[in-house]
DSSP file (Angstrom, degrees, kcal/mol; ACC not computed):
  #  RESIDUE AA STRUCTURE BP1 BP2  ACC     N-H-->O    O-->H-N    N-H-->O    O-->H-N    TCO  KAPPA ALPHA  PHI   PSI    X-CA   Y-CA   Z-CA
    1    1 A X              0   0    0      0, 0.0     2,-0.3     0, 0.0     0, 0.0   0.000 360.0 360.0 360.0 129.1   63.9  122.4  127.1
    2    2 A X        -     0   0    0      1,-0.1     2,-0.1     0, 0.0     0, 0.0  -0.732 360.0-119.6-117.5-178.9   64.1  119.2  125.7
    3    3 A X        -     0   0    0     -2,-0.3    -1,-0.1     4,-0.1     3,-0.0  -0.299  34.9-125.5 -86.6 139.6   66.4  118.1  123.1
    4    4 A X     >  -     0   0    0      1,-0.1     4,-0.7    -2,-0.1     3,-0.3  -0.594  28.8-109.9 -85.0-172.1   64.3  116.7  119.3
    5    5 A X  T  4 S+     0   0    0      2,-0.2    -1,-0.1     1,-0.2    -2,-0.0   0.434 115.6  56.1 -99.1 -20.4   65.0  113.5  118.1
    6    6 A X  T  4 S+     0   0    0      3,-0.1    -1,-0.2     2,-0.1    -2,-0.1   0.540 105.1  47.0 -95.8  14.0   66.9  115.3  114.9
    7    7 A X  T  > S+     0   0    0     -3,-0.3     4,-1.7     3,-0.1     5,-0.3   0.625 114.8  53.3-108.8 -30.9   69.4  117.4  116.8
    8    8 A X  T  < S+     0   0    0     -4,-0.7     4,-0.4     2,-0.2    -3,-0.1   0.652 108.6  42.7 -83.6 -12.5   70.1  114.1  118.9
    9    9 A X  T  > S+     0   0    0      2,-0.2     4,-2.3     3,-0.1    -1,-0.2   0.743 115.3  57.9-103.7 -42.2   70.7  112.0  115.8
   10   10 A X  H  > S+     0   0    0      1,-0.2     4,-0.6     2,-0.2     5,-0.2   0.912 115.9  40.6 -42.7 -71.0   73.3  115.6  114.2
   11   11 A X  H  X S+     0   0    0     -4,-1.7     4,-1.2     1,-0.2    -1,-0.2   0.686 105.8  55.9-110.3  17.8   75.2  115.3  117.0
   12   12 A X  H  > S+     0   0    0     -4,-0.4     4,-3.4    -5,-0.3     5,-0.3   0.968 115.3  43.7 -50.7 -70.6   75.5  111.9  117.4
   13   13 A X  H  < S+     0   0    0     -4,-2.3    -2,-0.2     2,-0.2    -3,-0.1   0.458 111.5  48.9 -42.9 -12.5   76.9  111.8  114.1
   14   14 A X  H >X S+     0   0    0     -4,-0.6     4,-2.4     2,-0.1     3,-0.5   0.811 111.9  53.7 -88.7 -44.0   79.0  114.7  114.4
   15   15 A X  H 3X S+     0   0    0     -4,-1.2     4,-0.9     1,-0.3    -2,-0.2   0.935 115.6  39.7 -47.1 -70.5   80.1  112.9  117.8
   16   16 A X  H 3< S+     0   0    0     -4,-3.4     3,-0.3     1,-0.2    -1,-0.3   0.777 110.5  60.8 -47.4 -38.3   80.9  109.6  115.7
   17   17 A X  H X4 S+     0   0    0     -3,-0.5     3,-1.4    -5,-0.3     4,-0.3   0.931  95.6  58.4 -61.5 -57.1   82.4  111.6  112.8
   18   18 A X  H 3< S+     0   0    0     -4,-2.4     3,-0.4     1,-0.3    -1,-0.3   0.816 110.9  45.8 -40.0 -37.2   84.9  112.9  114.9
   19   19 A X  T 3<  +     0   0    0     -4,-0.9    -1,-0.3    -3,-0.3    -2,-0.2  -0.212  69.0 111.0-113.2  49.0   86.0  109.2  115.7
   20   20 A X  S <> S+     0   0    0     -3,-1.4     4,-1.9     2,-0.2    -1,-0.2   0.568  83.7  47.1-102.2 -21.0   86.1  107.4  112.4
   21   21 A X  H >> S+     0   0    0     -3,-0.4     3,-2.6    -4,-0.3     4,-1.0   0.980 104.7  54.9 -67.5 -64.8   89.8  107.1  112.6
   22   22 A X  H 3> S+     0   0    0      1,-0.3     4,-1.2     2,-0.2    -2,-0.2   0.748 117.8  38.6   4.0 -51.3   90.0  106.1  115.8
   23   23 A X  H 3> S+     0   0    0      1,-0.2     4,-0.9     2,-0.2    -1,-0.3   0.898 105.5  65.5 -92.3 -19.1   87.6  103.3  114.7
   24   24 A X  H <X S+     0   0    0     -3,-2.6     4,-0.5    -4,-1.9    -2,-0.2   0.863 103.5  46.6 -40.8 -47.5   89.2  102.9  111.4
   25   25 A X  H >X S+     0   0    0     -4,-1.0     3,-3.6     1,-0.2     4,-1.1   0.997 110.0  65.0 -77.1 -82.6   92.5  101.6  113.4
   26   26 A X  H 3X S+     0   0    0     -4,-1.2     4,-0.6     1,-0.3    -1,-0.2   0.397  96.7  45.4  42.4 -76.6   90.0   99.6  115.2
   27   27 A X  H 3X S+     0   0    0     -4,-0.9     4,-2.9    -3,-0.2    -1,-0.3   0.694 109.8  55.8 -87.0 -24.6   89.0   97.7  112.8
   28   28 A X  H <X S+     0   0    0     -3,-3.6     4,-1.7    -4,-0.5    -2,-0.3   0.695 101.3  54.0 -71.6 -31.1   92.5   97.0  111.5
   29   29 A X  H  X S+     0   0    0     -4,-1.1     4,-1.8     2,-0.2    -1,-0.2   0.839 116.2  49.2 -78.0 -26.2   93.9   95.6  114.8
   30   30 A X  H  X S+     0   0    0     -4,-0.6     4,-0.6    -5,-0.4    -2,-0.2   0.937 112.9  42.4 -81.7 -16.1   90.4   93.1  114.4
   31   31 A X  H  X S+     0   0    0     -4,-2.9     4,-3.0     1,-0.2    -1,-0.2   0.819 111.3  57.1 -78.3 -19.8   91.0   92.3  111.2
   32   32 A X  H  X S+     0   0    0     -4,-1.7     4,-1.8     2,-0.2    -1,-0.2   0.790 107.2  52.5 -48.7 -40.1   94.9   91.8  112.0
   33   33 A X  H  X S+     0   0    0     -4,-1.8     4,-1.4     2,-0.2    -1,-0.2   0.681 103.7  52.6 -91.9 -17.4   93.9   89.4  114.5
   34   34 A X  H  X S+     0   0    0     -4,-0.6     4,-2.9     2,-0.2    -2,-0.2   0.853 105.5  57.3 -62.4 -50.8   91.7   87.3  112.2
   35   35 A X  H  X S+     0   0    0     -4,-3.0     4,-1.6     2,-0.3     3,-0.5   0.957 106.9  46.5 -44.0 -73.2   94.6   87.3  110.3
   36   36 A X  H >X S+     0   0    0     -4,-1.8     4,-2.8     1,-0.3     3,-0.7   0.865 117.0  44.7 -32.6 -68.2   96.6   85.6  113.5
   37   37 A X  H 3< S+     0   0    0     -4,-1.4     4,-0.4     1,-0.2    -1,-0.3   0.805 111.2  54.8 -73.5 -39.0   93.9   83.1  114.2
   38   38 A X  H 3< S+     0   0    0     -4,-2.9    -1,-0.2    -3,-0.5    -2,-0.2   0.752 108.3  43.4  18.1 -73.2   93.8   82.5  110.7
   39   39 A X  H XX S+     0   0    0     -4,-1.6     4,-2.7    -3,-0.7     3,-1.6   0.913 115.2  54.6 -76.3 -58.4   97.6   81.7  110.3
   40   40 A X  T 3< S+     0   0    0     -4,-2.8    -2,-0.2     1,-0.3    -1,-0.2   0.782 104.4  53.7 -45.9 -21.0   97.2   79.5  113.6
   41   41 A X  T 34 S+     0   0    0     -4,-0.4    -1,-0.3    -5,-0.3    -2,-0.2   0.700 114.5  38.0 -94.4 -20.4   94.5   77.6  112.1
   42   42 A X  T <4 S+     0   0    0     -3,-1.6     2,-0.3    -4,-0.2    -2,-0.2   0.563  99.3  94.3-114.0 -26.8   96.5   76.5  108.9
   43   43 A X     <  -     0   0    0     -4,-2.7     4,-0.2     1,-0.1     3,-0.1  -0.506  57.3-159.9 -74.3 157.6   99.6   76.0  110.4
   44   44 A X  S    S+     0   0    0     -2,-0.3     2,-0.4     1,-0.2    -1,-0.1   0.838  71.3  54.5-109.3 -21.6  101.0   73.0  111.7
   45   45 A X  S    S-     0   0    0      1,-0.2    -1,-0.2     2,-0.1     0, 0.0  -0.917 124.2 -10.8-104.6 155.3  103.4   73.7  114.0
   46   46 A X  S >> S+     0   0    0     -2,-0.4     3,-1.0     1,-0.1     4,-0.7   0.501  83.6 143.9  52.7  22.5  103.0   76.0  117.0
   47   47 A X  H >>  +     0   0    0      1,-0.2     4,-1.5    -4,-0.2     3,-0.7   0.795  67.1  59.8 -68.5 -16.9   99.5   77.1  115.6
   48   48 A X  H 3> S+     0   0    0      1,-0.2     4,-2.9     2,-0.2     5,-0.3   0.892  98.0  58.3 -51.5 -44.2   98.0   77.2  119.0
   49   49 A X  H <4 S+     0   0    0     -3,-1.0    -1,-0.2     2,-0.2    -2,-0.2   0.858 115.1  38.1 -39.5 -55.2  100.8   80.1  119.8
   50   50 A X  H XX S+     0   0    0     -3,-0.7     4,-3.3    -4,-0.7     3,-1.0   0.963 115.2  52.8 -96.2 -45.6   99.2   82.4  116.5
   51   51 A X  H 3X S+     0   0    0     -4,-1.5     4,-1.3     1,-0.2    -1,-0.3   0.867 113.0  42.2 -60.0 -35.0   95.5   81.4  117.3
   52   52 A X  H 3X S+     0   0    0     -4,-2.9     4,-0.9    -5,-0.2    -1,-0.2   0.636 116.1  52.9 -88.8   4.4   95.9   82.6  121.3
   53   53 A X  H <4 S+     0   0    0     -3,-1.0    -2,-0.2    -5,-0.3    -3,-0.1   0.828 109.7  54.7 -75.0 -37.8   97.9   85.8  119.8
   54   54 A X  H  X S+     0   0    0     -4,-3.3     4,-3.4     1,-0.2     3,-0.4   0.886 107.5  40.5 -53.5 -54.0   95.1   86.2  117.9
   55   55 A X  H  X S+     0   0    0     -4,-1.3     4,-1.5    -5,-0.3    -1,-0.2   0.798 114.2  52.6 -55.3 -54.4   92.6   86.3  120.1
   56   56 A X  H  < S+     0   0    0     -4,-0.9    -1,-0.2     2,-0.2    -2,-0.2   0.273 101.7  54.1 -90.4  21.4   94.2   88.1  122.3
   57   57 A X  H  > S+     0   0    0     -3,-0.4     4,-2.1     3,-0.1    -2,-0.2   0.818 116.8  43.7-111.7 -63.1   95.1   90.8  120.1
   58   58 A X  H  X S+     0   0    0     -4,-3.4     4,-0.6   -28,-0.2    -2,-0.2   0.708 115.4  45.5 -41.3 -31.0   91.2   91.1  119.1
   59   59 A X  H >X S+     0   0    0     -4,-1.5     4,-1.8     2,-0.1     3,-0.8   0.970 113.0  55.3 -83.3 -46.4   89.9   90.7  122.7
   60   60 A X  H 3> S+     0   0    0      1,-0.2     4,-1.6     2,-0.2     3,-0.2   0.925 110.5  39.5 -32.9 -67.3   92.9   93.6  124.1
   61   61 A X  H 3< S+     0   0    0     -4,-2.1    -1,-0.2     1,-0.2    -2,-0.1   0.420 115.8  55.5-108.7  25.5   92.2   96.6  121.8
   62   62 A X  H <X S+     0   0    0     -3,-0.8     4,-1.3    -4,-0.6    -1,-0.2   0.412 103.8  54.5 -44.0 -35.9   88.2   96.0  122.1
   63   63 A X  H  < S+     0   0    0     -4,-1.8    -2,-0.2    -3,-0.2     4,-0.2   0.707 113.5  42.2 -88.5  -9.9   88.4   96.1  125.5
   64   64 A X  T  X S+     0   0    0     -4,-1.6     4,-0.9    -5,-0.2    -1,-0.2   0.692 107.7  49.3-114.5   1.0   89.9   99.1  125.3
   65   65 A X  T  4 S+     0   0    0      2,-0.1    -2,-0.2     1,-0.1    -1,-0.1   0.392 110.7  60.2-108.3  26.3   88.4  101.0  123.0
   66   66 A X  T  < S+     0   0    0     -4,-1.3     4,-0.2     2,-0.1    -2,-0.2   0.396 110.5  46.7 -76.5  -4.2   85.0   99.8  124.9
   67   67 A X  T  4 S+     0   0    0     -4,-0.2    -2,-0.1    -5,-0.1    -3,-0.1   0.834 120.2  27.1 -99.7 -41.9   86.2  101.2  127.3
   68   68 A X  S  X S+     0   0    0     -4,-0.9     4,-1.1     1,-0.1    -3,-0.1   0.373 108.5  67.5 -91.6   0.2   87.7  104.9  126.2
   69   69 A X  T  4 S+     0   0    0      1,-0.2    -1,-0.1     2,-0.2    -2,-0.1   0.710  89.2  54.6-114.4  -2.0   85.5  105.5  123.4
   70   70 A X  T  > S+     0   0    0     -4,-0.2     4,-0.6     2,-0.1    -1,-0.2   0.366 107.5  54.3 -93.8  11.9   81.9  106.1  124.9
   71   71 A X  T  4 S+     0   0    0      2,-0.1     4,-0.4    -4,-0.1    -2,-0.2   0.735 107.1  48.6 -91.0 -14.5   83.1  108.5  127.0
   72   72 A X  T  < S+     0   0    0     -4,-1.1     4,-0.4     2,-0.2    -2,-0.1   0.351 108.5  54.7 -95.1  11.9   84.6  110.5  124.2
   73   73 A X  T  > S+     0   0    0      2,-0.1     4,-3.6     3,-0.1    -1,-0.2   0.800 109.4  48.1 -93.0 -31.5   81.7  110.4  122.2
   74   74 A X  T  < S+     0   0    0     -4,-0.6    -2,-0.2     2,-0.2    -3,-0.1   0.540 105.8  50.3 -79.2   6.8   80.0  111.7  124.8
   75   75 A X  T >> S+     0   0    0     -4,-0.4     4,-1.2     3,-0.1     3,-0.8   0.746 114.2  50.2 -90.5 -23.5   82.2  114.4  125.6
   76   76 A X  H 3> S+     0   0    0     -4,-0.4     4,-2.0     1,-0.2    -2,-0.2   0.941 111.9  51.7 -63.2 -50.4   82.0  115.3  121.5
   77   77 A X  H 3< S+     0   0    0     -4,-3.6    -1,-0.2     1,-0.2    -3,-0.1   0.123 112.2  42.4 -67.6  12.8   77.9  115.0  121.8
   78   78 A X  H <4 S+     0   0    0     -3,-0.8     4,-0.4    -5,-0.2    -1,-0.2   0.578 108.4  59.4-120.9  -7.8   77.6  117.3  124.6
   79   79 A X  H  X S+     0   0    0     -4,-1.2     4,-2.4     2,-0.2     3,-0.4   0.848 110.3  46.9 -48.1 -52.7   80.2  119.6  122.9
   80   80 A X  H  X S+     0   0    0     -4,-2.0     4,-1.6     1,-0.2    -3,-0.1   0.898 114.7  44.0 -76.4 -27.2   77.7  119.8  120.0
   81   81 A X  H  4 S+     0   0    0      2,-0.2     4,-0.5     3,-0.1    -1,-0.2   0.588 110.4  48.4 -95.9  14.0   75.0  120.4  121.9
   82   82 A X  H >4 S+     0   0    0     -3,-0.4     3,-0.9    -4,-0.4    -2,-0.2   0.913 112.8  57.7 -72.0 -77.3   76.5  123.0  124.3
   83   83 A X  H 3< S+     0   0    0     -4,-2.4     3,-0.3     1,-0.3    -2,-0.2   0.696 120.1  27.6 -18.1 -60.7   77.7  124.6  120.5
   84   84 A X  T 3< S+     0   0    0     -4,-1.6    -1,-0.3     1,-0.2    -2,-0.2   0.793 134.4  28.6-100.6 -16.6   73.9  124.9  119.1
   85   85 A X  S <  S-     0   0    0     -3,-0.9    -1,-0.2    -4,-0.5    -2,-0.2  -0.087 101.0-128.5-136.7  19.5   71.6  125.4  122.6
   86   86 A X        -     0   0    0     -3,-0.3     2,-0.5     1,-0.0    -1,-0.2   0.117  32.4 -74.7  60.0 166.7   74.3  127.2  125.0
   87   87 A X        -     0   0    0     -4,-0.1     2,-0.4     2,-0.0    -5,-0.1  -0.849  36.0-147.9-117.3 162.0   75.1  126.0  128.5
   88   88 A X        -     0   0    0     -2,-0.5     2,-0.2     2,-0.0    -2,-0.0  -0.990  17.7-175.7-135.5 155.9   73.1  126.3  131.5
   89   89 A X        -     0   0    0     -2,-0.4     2,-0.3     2,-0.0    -2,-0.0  -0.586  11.7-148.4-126.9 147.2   74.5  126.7  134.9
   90   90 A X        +     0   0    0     -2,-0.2     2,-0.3     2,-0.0    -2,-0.0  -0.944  15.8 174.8-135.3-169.1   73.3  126.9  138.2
   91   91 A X        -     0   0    0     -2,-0.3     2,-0.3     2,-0.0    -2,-0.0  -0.943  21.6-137.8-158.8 163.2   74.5  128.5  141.0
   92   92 A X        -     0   0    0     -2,-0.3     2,-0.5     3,-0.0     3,-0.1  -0.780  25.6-131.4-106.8 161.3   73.6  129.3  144.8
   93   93 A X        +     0   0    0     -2,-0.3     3,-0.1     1,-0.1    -2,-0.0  -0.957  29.8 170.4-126.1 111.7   74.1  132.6  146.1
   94   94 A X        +     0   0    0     -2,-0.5     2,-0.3     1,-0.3    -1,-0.1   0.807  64.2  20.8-106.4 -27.3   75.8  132.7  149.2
   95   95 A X        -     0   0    0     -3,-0.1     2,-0.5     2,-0.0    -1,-0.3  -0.989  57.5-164.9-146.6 147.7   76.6  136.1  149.8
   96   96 A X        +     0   0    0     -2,-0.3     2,-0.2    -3,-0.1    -3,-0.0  -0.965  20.3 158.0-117.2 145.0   75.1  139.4  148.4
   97   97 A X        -     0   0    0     -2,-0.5     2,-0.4     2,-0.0    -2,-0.0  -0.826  32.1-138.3-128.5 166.8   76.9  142.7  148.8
   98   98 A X        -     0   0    0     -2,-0.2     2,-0.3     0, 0.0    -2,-0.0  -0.896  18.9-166.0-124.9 167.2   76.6  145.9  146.9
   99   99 A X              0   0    0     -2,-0.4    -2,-0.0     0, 0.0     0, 0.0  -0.987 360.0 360.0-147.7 120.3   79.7  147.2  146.4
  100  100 A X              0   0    0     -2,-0.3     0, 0.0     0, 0.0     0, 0.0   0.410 360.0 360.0-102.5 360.0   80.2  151.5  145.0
């Protein structure tokens, strides 16, 4: 059975919904680190110091939430389709008995 192309975009969106804090924060550690490179860029002493802070305060918690966050969207989108379509299983059968 395959999946349409509007139950794939629901639970994408439920998937994403679930993580809008998560991305909220996100977006606050990049704009925090605009901020840094910012300050580095207008100051006149040590500004190299705020501009590599900066940088590296933006590069740091991108790389990690590229790194944790498409597998927990995709554990949230196969939760929601599990939720509307069931799960399917397989199995081998390795021994049969009847048992009275």
């Amino acid at each position: 059975m395959r999946t349409t192309l509007t139950d794939r975009k629901k639970f994408i969106i439920k998937a994403i919904r679930a993580h809008l804090g998560l991305l909220g924060v996100w977006l606050l550690f990049i704009i925090l680190g605009i901020f840094f490179t910012f300050i580095g860029n207008k100051v006149e002493s040590n500004g190299l110091g705020f501009i590599i802070f900066g940088i590296l305060f933006i590069i740091l918690s991108s790389a990690f939430m590229l790194f944790t966050l498409p597998s927990s969207i995709r554990y949230y989108y196969n939760q929601a389709e599990i939720k509307k379509y069931g799960s399917y299983t397989t199995a081998k059968i390795t021994n049969k008995e009847l048992r009275q």
